[in-house]
C-alpha positions as CSV (number, residue, x, y, z in Angstrom):
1,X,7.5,-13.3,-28.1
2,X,4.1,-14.7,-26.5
3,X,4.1,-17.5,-29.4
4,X,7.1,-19.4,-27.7
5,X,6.4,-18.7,-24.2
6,X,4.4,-22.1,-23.0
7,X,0.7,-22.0,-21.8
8,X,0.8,-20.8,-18.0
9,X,-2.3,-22.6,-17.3
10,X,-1.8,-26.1,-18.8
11,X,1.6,-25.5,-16.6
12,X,-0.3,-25.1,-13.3
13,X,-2.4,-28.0,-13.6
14,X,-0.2,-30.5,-14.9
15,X,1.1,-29.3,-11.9
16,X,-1.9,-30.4,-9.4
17,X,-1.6,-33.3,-10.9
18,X,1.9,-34.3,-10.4
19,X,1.8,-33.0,-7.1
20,X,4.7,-30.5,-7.6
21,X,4.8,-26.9,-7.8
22,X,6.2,-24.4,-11.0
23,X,8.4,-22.1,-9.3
24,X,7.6,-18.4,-10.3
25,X,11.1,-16.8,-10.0
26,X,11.1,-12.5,-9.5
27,X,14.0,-11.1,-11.4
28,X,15.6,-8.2,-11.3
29,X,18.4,-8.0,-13.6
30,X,19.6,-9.6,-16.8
31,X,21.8,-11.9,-14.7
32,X,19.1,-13.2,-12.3
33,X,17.1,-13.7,-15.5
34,X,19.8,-15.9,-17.0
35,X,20.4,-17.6,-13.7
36,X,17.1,-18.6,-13.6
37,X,16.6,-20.1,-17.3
38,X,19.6,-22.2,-16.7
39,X,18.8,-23.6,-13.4
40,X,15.4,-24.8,-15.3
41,X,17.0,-26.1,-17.8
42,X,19.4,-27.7,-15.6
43,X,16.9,-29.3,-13.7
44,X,14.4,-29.8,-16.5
45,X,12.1,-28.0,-14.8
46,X,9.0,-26.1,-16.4
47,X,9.3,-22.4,-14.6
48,X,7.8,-19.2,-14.5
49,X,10.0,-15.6,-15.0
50,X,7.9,-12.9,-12.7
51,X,8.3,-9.4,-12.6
52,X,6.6,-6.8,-10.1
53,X,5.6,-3.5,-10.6
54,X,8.9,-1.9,-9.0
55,X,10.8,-4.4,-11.3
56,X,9.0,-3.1,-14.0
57,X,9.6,0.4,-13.2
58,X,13.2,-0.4,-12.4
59,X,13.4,-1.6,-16.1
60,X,11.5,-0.7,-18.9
61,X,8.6,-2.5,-20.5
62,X,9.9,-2.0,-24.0
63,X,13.5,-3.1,-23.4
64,X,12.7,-5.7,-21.2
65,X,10.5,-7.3,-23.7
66,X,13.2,-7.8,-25.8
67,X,15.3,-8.9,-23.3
68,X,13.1,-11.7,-22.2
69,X,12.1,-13.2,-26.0
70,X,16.3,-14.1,-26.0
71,X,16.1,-15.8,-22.7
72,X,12.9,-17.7,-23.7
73,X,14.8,-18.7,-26.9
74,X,17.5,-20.3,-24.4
75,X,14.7,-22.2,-22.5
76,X,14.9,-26.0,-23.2
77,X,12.0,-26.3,-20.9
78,X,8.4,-24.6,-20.7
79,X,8.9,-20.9,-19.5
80,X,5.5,-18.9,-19.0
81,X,6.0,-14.6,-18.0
82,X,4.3,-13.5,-15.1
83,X,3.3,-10.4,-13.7
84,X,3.4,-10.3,-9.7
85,X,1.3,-8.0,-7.7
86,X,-0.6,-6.0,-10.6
87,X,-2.6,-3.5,-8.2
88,X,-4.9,-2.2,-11.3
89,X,-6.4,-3.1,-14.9
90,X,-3.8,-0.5,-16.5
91,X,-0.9,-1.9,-15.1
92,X,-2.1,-5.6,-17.0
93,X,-3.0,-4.3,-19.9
94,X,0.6,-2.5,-20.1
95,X,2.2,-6.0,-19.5
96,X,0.1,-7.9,-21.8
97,X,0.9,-5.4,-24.7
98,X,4.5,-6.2,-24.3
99,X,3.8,-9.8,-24.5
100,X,3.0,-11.3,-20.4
101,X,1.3,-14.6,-20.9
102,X,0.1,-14.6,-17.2
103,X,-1.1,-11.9,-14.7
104,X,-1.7,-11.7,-10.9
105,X,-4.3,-9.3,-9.7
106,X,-4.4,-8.8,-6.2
107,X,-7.2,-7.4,-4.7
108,X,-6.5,-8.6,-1.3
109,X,-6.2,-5.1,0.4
110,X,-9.8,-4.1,-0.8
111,X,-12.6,-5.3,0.5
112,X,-14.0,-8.9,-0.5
113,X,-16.7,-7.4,-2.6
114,X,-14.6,-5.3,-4.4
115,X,-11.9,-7.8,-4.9
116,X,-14.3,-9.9,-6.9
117,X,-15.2,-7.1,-8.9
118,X,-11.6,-5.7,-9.9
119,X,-10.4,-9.5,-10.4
120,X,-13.0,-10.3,-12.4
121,X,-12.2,-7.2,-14.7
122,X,-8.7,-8.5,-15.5
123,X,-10.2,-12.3,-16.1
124,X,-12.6,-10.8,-18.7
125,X,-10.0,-8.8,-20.1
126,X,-7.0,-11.3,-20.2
127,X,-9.3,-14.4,-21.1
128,X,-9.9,-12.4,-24.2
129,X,-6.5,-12.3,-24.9
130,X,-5.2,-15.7,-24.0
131,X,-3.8,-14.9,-20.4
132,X,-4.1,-16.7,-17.6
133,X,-5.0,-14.8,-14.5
134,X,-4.1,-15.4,-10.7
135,X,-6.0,-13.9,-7.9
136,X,-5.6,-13.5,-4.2
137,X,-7.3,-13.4,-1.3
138,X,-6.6,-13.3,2.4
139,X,-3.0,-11.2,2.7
140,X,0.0,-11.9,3.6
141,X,2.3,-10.3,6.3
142,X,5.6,-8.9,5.6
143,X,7.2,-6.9,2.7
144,X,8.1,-7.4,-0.6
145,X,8.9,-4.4,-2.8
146,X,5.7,-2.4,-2.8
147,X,3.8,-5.3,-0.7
148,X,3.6,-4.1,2.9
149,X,1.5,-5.8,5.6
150,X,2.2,-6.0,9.3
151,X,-0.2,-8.7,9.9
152,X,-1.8,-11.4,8.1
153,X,-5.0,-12.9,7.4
154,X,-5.8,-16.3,6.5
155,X,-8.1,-17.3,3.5
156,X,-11.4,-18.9,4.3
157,X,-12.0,-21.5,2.4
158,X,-16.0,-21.1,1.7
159,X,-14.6,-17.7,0.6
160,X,-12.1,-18.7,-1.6
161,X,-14.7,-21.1,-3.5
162,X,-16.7,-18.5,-4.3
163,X,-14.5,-16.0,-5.3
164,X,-13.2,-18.4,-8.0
165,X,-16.8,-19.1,-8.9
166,X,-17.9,-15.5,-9.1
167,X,-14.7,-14.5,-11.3
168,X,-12.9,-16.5,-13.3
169,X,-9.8,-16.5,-11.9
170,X,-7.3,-19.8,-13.1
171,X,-5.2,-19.6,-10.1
172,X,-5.5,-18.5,-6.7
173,X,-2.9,-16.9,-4.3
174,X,-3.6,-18.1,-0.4
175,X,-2.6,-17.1,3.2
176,X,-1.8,-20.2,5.2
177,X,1.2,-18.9,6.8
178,X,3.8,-17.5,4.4
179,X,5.0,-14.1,4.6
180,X,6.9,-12.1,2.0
181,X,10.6,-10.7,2.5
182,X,13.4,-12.0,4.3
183,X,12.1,-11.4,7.8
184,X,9.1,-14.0,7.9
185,X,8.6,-15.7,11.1
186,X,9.3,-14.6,14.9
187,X,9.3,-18.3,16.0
188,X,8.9,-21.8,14.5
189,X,7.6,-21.5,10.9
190,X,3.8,-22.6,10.4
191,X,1.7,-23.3,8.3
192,X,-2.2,-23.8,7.9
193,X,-2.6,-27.3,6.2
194,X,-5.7,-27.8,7.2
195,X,-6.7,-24.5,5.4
196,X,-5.4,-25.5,2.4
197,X,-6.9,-29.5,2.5
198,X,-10.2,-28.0,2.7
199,X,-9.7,-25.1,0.0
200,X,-8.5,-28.1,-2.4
201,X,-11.7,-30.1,-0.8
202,X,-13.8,-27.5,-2.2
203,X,-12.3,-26.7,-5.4
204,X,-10.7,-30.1,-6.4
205,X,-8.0,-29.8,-8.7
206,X,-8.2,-26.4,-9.0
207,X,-4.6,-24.3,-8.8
208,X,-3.3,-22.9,-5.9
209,X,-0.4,-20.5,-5.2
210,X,1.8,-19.8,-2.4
211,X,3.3,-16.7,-2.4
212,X,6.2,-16.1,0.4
213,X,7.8,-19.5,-0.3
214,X,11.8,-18.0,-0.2
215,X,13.9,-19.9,2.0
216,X,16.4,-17.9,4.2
217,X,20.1,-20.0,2.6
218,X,22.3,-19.5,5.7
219,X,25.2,-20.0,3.5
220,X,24.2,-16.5,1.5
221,X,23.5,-14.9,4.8
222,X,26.9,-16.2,6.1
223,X,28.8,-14.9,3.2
224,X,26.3,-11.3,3.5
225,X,27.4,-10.8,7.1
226,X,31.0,-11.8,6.8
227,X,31.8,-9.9,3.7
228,X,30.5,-6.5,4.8
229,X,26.6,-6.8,5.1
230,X,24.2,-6.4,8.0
231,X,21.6,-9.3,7.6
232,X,20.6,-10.1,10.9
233,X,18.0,-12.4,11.9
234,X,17.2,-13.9,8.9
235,X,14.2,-16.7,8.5
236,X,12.7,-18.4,5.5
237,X,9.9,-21.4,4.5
238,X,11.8,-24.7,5.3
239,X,11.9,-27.0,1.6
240,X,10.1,-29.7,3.5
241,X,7.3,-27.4,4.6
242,X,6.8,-26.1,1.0
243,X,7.1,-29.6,-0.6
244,X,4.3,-30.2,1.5
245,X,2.0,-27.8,0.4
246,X,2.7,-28.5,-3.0
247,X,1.4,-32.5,-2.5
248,X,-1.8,-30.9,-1.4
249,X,-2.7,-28.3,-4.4
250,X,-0.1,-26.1,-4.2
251,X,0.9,-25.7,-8.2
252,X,3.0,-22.6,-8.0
253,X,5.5,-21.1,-5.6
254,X,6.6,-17.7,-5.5
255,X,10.2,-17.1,-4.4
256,X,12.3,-13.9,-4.6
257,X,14.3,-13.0,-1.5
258,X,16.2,-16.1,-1.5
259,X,17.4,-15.4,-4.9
260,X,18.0,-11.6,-3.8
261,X,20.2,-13.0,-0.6
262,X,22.3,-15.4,-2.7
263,X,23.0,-12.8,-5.3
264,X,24.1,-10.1,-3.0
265,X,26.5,-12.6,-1.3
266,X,28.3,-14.2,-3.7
267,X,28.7,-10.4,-5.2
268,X,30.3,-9.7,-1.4
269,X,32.2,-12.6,-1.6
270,X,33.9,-12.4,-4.7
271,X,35.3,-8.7,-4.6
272,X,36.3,-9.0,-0.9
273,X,38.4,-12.3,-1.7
274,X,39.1,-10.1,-5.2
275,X,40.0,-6.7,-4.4
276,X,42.0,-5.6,-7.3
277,X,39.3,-7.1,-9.9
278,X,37.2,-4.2,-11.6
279,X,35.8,-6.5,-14.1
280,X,31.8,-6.9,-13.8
281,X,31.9,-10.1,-16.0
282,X,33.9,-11.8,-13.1
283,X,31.7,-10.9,-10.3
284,X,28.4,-10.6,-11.4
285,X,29.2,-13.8,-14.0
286,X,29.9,-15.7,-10.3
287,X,26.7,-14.5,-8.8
288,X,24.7,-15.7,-12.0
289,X,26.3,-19.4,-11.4
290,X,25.1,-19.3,-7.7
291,X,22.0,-18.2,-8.1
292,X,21.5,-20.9,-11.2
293,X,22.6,-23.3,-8.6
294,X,19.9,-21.8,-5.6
295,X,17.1,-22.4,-8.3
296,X,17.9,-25.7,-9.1
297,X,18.1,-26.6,-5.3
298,X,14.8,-24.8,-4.9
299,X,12.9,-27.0,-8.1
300,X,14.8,-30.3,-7.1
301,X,14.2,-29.8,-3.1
302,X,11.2,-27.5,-2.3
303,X,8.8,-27.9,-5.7
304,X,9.6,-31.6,-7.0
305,X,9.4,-30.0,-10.7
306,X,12.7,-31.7,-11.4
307,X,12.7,-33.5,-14.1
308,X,9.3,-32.6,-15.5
309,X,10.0,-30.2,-18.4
């Protein structure tokens, strides 16, 4: 599989250089997987597929290796496979085996020092390999599958400098302001520009990724609450806010929830205004189509990878 998967790291910095972002989609089901390929292809957009731990649980490494080599087969555009929030060296070189061209280690809950030192043991191993690795430091409020932090902390720049001196790493994941899950912000979004001008200062040209970058699409929490749901109070990163970041070194934004919101509504939707239809195809085929459409909207809007692939 790995042969036709495109070079993650060539990705991310013709990325810095175009001033646009890859979008690193989570995926959860065969459908979302789809969904995502053809809103890339739609949009001619280079993209990542990610997978976190709990995804990987939920599926299995073996069949879901499989699974992935026919969607990459589908890609008209350059598709890289990511691992999101590998917590140790075993989990990566489980994911690796089964053919991930690009890992995240994050070390961010440890302490500085021993961040370095578990980061750089995934560069050495992955660099041996060919896989490109993404670190993190500074952490991020909010949850996202097994991510959990009530508050945040936001990345020093002299730190961040030296941690990609001292190990390696090809890309590196930043607090400015983001924060995972659906739930992100009490009050007016922010984020920390000047955080992220003076990391890109200090590391010129060098990748950076934004994790937390979901919007909130009122229209899928509209259809969520109306339909059946409970989603109450409900708050994402604006496009505008995001394409910002990504004209400023940004090359890759993690999104999930928004894809997870607009799934689960048009799902809603479609067997409320369809209550006799048992058929999955019909349902979960209509959730695939808005979803492909969220994507695109996300690449064309948010990231300004439209049109790059």
């Amino acid at each position: 599989m790995s042969q036709k998967l495109s070079d993650a790291k060539v990705m991310l910095r013709e990325a810095v250089l175009g001033k646009y972002a890859v979008g690193a989609f989570n995926f959860t089901s065969i459908e979302i997987m789809r969904a995502i390929i053809d809103g890339a292809n739609r949009a001619k957009s280079p993209v990542i597929l990610a997978m976190s731990e709990s995804g990987l649980r939920f599926a299995s490494s073996n069949y879901l290796s499989k699974v992935i080599k026919a969607a990459v087969e589908e890609a008209k555009v350059p598709v890289a496979l990511h691992l999101d929030h590998g917590k140790d060296l075993a989990l990566v070189k489980e994911v690796i085996k089964v053919g991930f061209n690009s890992v995240m280690i994050d070390g961010s809950f440890l302490a500085y020092e021993d961040n370095i030192a578990l980061t750089k043991k995934v560069v050495d191993y992955a660099h041996e390999r060919g896989v490109q690795v993404e670190g993190e430091l500074g952490v991020l409020a909010g949850i996202e599958d097994d991510v959990k932090h009530d508050t945040g902390t936001f990345t020093d720049p002299e730190q961040a400098a030296e941690f990609i001196r001292r190990t390696g790493v090809d890309s590196l994941a930043i607090a400015i302001g983001t924060s995972h899950g659906a739930f992100k912000f009490k009050g007016e979004p922010k984020l920390k520009y000047d955080v992220l001008q003076e990391i890109s200062r200090l590391v010129p040209g060098f990748p950076i990724v934004l994790h937390g970058g979901s919007s909130a699409p009122q229209d899928a929490i509209d259809k969520i609450n109306i339909y059946g749901g409970k989603v109450i109070g409900a708050t994402g990163m604006p496009d505008e806010m995001v394409r910002k970041a990504t004209q400023m070194g940004v090359a890759k934004v993690n999104a999930d929830t928004e894809l997870r919101l607009t799934y689960t509504g048009a799902i809603r939707e479609y067997l409320y205004r369809n209550p006799t239809n048992f058929n999955p195809r019909d349902y979960l085929g209509y959730a695939k189509e808005q979803v492909t459409l969220q994507v695109m909207d996300k690449m064309e809007k948010a990231l300004g990878s439209a049109g790059r692939g």
